[in-house]
BADRENKE-415397 format. One record per residue (C-alpha): residue number from 1; residue in three letters; z negated, x, y negated. Coordinates in steps of 0.02 Angstrom, whole numbers, always signed. Each point is the difference from the previous one (the first is absolute). Example, Ala and Ser with C-alpha at 12.3 -4.5 7.8 and 13.67 -1.06 7.14 Angstrom:
# residues 2
<site><n>1</n><res>Ala</res><pz>-390</pz><px>+615</px><py>+225</py></site>
<site><n>2</n><res>Ser</res><pz>+33</pz><px>+69</px><py>-172</py></site>
//
This chain:
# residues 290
<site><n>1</n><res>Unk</res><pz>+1099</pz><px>+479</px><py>-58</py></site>
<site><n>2</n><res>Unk</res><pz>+73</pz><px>-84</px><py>-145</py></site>
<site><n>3</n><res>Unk</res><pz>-68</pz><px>-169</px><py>-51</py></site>
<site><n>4</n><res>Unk</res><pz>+13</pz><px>-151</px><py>-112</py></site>
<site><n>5</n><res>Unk</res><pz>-158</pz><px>-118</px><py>-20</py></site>
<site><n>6</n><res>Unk</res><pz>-34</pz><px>-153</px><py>-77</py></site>
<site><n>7</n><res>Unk</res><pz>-163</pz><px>+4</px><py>-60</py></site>
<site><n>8</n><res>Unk</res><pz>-131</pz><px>-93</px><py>-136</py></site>
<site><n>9</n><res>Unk</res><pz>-156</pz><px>+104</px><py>-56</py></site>
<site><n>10</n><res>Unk</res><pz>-95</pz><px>-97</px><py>+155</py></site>
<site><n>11</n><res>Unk</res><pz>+102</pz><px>+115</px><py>+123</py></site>
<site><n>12</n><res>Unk</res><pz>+23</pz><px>+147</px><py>-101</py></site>
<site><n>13</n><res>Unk</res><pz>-133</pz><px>+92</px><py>+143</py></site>
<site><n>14</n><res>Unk</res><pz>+165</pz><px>-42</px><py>+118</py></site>
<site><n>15</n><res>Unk</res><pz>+113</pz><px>+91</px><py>-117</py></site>
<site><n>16</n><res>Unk</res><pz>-137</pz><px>+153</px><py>-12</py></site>
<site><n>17</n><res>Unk</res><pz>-14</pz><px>+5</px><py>+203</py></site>
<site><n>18</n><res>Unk</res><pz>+183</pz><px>+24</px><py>+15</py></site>
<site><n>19</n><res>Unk</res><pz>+25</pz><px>+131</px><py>-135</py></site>
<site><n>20</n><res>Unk</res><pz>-161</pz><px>+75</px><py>+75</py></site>
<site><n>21</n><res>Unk</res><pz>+101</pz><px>+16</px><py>+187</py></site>
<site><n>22</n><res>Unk</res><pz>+136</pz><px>+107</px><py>-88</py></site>
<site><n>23</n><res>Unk</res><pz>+111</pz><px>-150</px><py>-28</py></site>
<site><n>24</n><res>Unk</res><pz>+121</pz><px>+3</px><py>-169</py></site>
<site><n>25</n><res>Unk</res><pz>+8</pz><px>-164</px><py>-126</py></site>
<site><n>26</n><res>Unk</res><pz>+167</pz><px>-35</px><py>-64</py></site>
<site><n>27</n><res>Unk</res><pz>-30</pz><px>-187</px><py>-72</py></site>
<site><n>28</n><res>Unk</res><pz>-143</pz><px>-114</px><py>-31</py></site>
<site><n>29</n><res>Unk</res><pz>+55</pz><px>-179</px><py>+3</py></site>
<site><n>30</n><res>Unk</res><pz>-127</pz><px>-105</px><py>-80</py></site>
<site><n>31</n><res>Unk</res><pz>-27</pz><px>-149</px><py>-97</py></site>
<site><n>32</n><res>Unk</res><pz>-36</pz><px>-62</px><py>-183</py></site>
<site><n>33</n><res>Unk</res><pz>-172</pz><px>-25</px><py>-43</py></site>
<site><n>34</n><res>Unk</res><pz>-50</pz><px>-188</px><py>+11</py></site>
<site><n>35</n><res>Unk</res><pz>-173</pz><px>+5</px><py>+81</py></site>
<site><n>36</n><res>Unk</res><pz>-151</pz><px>+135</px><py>+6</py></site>
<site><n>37</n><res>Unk</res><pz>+53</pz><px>-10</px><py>+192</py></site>
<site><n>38</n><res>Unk</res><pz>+173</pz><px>+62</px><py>-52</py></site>
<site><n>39</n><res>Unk</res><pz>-58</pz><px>+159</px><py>-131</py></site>
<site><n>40</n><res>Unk</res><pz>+133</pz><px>+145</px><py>+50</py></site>
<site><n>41</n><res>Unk</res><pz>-83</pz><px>+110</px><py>-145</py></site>
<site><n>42</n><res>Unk</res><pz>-56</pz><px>+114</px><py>+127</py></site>
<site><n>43</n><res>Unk</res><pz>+126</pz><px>+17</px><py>+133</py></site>
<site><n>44</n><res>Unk</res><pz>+132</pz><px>+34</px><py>-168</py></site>
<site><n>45</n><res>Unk</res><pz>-87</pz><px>+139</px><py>-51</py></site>
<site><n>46</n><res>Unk</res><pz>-17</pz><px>+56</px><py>+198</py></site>
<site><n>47</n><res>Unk</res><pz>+181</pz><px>-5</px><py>-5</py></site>
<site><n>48</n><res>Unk</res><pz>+45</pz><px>+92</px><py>-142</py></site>
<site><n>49</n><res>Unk</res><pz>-111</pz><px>+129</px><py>+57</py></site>
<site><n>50</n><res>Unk</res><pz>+99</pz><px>+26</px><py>+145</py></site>
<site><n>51</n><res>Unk</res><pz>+178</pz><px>-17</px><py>-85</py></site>
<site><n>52</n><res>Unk</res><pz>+38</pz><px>-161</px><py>+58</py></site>
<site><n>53</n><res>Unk</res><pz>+116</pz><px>-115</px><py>-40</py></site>
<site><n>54</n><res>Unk</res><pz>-76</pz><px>-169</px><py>-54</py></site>
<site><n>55</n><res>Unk</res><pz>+67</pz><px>-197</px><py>+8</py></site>
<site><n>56</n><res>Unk</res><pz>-87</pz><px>-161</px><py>-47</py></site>
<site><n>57</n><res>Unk</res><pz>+134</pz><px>-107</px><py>+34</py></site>
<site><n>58</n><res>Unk</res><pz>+46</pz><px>-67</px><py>+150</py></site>
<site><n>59</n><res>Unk</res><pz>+67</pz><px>+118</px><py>+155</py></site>
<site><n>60</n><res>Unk</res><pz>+196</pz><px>-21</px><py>+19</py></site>
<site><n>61</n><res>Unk</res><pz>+129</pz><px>+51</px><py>+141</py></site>
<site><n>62</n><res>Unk</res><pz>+41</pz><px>+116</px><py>-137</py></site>
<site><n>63</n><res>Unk</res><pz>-164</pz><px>+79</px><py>-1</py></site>
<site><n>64</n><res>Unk</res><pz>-12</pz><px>+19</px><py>+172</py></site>
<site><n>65</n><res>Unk</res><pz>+186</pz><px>+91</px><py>+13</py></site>
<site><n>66</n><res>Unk</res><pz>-54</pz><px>+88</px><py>-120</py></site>
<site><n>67</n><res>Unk</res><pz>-170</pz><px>+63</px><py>+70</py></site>
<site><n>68</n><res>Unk</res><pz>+113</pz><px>+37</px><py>+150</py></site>
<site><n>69</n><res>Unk</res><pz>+105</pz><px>+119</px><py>-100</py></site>
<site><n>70</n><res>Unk</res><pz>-146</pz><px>+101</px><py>-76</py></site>
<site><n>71</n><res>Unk</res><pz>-40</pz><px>+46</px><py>+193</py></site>
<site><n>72</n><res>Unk</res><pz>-175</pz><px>-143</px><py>+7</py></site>
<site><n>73</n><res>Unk</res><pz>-37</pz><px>-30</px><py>+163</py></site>
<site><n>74</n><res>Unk</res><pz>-116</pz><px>-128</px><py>-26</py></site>
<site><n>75</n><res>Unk</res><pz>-57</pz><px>-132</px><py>-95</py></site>
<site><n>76</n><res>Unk</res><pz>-204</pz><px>-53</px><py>+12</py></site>
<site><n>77</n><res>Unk</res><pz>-23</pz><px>-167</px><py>-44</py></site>
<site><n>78</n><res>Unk</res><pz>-203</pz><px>-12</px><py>-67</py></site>
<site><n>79</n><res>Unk</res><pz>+3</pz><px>-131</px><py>-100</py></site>
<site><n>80</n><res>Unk</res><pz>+147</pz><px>-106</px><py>-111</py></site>
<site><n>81</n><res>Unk</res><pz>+36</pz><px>-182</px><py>-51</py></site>
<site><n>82</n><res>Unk</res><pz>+183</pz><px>-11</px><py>+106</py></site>
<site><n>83</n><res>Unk</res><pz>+78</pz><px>-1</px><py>+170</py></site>
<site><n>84</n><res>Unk</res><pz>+60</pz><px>+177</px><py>+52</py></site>
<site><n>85</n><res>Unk</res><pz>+201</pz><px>-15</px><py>+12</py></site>
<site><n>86</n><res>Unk</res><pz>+80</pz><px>+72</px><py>+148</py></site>
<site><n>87</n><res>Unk</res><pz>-48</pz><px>+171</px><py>+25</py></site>
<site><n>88</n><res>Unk</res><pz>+69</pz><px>+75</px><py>+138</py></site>
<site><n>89</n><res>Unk</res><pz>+184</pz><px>+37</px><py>-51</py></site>
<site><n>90</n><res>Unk</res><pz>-69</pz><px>+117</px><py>-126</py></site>
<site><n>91</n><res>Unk</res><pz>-169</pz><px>+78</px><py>+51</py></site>
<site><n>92</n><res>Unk</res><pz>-63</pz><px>+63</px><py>+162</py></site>
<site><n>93</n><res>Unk</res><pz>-187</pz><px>-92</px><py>+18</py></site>
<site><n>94</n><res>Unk</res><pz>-80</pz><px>-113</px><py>-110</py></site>
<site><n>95</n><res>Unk</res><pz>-171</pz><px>-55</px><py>+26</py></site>
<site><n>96</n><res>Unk</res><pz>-119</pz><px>-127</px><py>-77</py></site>
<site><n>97</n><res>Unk</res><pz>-200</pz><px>+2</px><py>-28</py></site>
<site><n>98</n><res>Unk</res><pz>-39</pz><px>-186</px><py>+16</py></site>
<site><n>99</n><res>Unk</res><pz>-178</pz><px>-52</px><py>-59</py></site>
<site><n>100</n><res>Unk</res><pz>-78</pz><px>-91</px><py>+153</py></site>
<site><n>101</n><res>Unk</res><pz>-18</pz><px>+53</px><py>+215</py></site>
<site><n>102</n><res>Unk</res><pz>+161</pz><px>-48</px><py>+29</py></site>
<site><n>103</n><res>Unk</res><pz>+71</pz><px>-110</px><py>+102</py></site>
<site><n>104</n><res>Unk</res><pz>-140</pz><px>-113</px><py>-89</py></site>
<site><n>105</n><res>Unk</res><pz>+21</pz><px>-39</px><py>-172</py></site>
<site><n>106</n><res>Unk</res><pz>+198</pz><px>+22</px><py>-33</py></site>
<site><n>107</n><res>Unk</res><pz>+54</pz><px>-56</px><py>-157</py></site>
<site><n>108</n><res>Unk</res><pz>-21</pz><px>+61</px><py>-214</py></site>
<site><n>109</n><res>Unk</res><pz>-163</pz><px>+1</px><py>-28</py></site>
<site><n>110</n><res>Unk</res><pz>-149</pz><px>-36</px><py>+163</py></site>
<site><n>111</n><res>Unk</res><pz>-173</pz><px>+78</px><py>-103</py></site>
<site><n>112</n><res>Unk</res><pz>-59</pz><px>-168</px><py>-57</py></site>
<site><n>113</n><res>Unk</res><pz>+39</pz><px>-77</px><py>+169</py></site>
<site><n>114</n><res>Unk</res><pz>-98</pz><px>+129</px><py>+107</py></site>
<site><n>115</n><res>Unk</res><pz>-146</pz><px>-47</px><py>-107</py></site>
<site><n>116</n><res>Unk</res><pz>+11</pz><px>-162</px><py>+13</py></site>
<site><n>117</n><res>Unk</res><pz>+27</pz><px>+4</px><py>+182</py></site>
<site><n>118</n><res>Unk</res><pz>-167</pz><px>+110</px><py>+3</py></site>
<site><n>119</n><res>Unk</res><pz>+73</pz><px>+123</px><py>+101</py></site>
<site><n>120</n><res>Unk</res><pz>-83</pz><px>+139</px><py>+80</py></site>
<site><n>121</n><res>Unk</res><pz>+128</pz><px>+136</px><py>-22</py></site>
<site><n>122</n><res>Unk</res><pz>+154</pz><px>+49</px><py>-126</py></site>
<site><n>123</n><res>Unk</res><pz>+116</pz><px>+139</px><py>+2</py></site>
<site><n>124</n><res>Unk</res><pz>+158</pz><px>+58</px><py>-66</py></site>
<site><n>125</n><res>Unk</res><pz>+144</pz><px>+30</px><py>+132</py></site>
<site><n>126</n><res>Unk</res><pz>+160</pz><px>+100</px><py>-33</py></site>
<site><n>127</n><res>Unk</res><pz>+138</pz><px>-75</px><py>+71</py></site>
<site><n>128</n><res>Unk</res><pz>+211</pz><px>+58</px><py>-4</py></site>
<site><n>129</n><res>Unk</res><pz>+79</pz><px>-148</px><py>-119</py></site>
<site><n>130</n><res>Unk</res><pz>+137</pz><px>-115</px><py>+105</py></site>
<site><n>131</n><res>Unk</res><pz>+78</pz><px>-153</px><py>-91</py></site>
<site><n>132</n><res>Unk</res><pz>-140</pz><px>-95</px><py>+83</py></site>
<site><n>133</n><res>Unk</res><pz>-145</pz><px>+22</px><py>-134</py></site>
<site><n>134</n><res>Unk</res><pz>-152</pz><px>+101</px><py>+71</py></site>
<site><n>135</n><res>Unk</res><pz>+61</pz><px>-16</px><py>+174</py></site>
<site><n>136</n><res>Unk</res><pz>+57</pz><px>+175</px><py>+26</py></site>
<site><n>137</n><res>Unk</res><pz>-66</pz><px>+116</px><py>+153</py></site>
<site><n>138</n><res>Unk</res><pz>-164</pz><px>+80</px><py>-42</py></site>
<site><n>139</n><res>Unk</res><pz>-18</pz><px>+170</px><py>-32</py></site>
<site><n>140</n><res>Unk</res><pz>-180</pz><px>+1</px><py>-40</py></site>
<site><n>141</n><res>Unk</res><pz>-160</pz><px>-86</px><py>-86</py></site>
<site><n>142</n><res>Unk</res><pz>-173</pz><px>+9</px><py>-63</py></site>
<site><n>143</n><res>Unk</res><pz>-137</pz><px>-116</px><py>+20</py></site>
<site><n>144</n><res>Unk</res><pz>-164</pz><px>-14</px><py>-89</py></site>
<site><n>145</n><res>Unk</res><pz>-152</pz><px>-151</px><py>+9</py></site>
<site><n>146</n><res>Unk</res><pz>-17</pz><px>-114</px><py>-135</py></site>
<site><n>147</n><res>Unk</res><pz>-180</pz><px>-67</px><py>-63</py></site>
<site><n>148</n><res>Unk</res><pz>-50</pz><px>-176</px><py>+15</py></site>
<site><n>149</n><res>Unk</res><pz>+21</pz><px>-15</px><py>-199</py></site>
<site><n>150</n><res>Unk</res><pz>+145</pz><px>+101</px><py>-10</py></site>
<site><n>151</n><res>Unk</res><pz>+107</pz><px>-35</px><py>-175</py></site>
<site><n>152</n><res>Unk</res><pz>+177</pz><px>+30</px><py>-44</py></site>
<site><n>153</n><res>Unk</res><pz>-45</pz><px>+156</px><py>-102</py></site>
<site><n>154</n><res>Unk</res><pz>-100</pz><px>+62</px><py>+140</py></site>
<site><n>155</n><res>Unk</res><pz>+138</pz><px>-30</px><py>+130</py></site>
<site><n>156</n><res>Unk</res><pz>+128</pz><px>+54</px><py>-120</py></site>
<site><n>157</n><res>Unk</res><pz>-87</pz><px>+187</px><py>-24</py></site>
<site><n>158</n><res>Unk</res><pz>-28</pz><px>-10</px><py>+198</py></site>
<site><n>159</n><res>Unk</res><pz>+202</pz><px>-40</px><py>+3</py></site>
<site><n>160</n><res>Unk</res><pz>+33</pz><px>+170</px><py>-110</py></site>
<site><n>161</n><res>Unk</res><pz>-106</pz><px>+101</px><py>+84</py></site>
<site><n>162</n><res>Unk</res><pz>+53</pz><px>-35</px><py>+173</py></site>
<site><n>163</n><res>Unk</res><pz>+192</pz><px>-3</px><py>-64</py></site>
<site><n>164</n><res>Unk</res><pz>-32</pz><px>+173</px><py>-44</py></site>
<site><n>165</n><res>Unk</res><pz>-85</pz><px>+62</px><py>+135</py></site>
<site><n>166</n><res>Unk</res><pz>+159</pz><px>-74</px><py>+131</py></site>
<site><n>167</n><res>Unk</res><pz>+118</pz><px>+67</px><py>-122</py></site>
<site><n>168</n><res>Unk</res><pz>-85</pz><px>+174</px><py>+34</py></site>
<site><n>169</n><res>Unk</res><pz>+19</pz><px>-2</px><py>+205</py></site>
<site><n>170</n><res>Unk</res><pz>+157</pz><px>-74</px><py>-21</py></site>
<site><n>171</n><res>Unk</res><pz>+95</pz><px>+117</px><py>-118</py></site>
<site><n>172</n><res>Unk</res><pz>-71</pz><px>+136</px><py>+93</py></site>
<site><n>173</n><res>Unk</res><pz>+63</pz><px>-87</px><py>+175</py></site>
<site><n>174</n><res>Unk</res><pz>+139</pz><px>-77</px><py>-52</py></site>
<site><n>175</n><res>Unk</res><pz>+129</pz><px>+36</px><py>+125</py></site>
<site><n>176</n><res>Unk</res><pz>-81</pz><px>-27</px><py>+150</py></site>
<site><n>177</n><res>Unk</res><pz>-99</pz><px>-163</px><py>-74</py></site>
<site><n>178</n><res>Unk</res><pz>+177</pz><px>-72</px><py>-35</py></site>
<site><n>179</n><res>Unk</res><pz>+81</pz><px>+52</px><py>+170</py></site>
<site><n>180</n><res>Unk</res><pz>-149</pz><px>-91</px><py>+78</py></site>
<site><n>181</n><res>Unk</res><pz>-42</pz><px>-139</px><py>-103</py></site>
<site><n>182</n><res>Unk</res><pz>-19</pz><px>-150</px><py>+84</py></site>
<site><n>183</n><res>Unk</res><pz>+56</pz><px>-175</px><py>+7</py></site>
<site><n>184</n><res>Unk</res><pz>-94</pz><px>-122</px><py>-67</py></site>
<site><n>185</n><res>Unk</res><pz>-66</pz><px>-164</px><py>+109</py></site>
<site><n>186</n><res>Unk</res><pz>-14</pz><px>-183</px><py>-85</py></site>
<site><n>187</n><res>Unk</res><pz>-106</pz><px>+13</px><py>-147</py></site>
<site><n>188</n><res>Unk</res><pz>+2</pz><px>-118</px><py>-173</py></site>
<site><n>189</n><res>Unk</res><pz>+69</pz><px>-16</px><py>-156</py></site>
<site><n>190</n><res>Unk</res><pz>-144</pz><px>-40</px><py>-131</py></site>
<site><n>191</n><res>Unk</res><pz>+133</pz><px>-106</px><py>-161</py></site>
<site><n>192</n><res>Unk</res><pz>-42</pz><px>+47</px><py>-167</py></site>
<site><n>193</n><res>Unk</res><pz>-154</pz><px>-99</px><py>-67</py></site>
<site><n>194</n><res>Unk</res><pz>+75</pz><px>-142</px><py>-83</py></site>
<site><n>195</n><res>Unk</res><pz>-76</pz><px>-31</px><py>-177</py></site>
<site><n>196</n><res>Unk</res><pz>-122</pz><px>-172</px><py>+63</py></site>
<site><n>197</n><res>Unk</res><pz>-89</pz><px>+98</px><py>+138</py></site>
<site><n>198</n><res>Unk</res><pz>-64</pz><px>+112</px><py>-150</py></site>
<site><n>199</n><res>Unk</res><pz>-100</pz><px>-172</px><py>-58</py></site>
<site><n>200</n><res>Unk</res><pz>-191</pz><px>+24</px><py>+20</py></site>
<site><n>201</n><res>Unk</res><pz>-85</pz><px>-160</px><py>+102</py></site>
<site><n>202</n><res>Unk</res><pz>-164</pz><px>-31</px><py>-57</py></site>
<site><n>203</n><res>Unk</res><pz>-17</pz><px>-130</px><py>+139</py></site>
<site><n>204</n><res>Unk</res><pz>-19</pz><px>+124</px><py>+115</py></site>
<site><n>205</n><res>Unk</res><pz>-167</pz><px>+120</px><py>+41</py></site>
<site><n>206</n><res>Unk</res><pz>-36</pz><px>+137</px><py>-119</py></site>
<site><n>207</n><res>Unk</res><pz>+23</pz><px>+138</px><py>+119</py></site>
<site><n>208</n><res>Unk</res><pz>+185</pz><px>-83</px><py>+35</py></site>
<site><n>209</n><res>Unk</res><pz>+45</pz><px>+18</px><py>-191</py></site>
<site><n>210</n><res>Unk</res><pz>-55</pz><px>+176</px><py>-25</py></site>
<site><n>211</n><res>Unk</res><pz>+97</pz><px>+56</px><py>+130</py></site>
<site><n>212</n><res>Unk</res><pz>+136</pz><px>-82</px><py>-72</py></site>
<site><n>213</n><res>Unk</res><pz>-27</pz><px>+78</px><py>-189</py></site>
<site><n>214</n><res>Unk</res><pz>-5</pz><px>+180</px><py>+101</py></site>
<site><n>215</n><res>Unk</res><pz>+144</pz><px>-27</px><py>+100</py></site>
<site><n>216</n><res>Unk</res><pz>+101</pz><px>-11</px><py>-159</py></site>
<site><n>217</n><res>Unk</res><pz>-99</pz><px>+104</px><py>-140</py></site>
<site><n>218</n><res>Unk</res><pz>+113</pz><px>+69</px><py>-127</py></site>
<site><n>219</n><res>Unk</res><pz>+163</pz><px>-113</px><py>+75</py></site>
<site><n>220</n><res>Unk</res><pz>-122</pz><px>-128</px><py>-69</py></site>
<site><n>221</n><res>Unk</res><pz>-61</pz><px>-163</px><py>+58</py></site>
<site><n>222</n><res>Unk</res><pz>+16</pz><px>-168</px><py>-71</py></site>
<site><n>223</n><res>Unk</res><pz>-119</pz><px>-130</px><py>-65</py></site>
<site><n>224</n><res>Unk</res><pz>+2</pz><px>-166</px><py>-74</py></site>
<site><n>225</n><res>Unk</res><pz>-137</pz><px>-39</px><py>-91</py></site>
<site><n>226</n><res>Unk</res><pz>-11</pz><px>-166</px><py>-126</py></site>
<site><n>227</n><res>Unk</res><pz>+184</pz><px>-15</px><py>+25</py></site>
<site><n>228</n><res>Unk</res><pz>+25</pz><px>+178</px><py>-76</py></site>
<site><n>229</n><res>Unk</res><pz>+84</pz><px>+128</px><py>+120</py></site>
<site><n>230</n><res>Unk</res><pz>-79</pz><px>+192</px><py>-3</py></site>
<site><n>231</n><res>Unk</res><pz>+48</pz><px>+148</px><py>+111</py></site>
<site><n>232</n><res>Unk</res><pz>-137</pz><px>+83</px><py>+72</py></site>
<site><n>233</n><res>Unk</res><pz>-28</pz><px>+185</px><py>+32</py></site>
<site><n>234</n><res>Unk</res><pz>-179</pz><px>-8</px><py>+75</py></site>
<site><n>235</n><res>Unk</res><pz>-154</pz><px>-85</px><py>+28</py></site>
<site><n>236</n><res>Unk</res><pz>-191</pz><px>+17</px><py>+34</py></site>
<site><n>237</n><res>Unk</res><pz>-93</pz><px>-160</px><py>+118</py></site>
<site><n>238</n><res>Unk</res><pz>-140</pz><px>-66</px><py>+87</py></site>
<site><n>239</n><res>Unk</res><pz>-73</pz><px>-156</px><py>+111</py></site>
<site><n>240</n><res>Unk</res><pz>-88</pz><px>-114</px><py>-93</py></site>
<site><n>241</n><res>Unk</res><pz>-36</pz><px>-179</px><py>+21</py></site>
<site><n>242</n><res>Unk</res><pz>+43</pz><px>-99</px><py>-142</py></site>
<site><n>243</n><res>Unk</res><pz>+57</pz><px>-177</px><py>-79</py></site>
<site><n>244</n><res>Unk</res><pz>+171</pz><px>+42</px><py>-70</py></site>
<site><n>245</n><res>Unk</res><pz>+172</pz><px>-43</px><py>+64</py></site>
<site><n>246</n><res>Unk</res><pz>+103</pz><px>+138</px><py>+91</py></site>
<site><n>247</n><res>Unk</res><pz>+117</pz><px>+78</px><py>-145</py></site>
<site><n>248</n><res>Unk</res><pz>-127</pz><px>-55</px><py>-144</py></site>
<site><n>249</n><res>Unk</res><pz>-33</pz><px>+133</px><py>-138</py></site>
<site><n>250</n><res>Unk</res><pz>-184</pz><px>+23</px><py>+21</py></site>
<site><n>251</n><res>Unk</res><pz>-29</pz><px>+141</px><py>-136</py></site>
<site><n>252</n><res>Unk</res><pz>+96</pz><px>+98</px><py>-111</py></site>
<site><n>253</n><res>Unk</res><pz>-54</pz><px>+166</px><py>-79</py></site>
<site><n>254</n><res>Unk</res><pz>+96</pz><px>+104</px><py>-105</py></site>
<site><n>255</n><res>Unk</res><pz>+180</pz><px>+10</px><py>+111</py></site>
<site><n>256</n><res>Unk</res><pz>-99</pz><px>-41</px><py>+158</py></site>
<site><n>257</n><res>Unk</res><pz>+19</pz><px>-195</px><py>+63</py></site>
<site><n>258</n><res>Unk</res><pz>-112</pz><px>-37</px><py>+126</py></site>
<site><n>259</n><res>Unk</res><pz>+70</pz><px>-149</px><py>+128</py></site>
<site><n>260</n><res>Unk</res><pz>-71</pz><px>-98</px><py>+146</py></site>
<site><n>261</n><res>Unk</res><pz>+40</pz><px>+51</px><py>+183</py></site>
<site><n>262</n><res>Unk</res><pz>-18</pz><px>-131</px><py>+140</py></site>
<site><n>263</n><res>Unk</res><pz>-162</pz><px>+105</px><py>+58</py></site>
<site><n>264</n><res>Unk</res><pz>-23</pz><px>+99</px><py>-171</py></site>
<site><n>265</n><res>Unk</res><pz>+45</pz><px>+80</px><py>-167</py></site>
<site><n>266</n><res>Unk</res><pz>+177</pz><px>+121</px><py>-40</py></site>
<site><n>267</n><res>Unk</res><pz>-23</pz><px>+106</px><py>-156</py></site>
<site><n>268</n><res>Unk</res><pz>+180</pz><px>+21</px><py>-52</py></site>
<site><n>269</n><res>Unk</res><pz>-35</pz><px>+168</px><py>-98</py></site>
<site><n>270</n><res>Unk</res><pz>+186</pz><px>+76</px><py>+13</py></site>
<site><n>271</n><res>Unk</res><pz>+129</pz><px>-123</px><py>-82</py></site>
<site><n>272</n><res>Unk</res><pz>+109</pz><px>-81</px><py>-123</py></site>
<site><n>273</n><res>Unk</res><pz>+113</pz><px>-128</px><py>-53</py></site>
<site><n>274</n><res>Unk</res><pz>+149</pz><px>-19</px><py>+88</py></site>
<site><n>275</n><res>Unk</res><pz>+172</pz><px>+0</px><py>-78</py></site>
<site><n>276</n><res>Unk</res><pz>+87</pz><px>-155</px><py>-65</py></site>
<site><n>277</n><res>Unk</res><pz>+140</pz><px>+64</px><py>+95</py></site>
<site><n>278</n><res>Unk</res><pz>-89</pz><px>+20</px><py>+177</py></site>
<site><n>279</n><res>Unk</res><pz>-93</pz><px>-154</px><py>-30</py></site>
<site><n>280</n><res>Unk</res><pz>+162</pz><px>-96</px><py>+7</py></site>
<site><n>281</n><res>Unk</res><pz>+44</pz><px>+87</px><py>+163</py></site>
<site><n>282</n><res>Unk</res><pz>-174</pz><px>-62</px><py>+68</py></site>
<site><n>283</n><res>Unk</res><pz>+17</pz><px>-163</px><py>-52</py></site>
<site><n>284</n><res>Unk</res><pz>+193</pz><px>-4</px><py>+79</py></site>
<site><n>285</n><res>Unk</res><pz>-96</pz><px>+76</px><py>+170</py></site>
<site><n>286</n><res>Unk</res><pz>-116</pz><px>-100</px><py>+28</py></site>
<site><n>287</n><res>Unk</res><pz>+126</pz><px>-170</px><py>-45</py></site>
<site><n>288</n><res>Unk</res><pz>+100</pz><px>+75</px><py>+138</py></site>
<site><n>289</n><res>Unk</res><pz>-130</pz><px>+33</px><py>+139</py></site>
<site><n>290</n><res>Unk</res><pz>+6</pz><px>-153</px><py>+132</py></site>
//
């Protein structure tokens, strides 16, 4: 079958499964470079490889008429930063690989919410798109446990993985998963995490804020230490009883700043200073929050 995919380097084993099942790239849609999450090195050169066509901007009507006239059949969303236009006047199926069990966790961007949540379970479902976002009929997903100190670069390899392993049964399945899929009961729709819930609490326990720091990893925490805002990519802690205030540097080594938890010590080991640009959208955030 012919396909388009939009793809980042995170999904390029979804790309691979589908070429793998005999299926033929025409187009890779993907997206400019912004964010190590958003590296399309890799799926760029998969393309070319394969002769196809290539478009960081974003998808059109005119792309899609025009993916209908070099005979695609498909397109196979995996991953990209915009709503998927109307589809079906142009292409036969078009499916989606949405990064959470689905109907839980609808929405851009669930990882650091499941780990928050301290859920038991993740997957990765594959779904057809409808103008209702990730609330398309099922064709198929893929489940896997998470660890009780599961981080977002764990999860996010776990994510990739999985992807590519439903993108495998379903590319080798794919008519009969799509002339079955099924409808999809009342789930949730998980909002994209606004920039304040990123702040680290240091009144709260220290097994409360590590979770937090791993929930967001490389999207990067925030902390405000001496009136001096930092983002935070990761962290090292312990219980300890001590004398100083919650959010109190305690120690500083080096690029490492120690600071008081309510039962402990957080050893910010991952960070740096925030922008004077996303500073001033903190500051407006939190003047706005009730």
């Amino acid at each position: 079958m012919k396909f388009a995919i939009t793809a980042t380097d995170r999904f390029l084993g979804v790309f691979d499964a589908f070429v793998c099942a005999g299926w033929k790239p025409l187009k890779l849609f993907t997206v400019p470079m912004v964010h190590p999450l958003s590296n399309q090195q890799a799926v760029i050169a998969y393309a070319q490889k394969h002769d196809a066509a290539i478009q960081l901007s974003r998808m059109t009507e005119h792309d899609l008429a025009e993916l209908r006239d070099m005979g695609c059949e498909a397109l196979i969303v995996a991953s990209y930063d915009w709503k998927i236009l109307e589809w079906r006047p142009y292409l036969k199926y078009a499916v989606n690989f949405h990064s959470s069990p689905l109907p839980e966790g609808r929405g851009p961007y669930p990882v650091s919410r499941a780990i928050l949540e301290n859920r038991e379970f993740w997957g990765v479902t594959c779904h057809q798109v409808t103008a209702k976002i990730d609330q398309g009929d099922i064709l198929a997903d893929d489940r896997f446990p998470l660890q009780a100190d599961e981080c977002h670069e764990s999860m996010d390899l776990k994510i990739q993985m999985s992807a590519k392993r439903l993108a495998s049964k379903v590319a080798n399945n794919f008519a009969e998963l799509w002339e079955h899929a099924q409808p999809q009961q009342t789930g949730s729709y998980w909002q994209k995490t606004a920039l304040v819930e990123r702040i680290i609490d240091f009144n709260l326990p220290t097994a409360s804020i590590l979770r937090h720091i791993r929930a967001y990893g490389s999207t990067e925490s925030l902390a405000n230490l001496n009136n001096t805002w930092f983002v935070i990519k990761r962290a090292v802690g312990w219980t300890e009883a001590h004398p100083h205030i919650p959010g109190q540097i305690a120690h500083v080594f080096n690029r490492s700043i120690v600071v008081a938890a309510k039962d402990g010590f957080i050893g910010l080991v991952d960070g740096d200073l925030v922008p004077p640009n996303v500073v001033a959208e903190i500051q407006a955030a939190l003047s706005a929050k009730p």
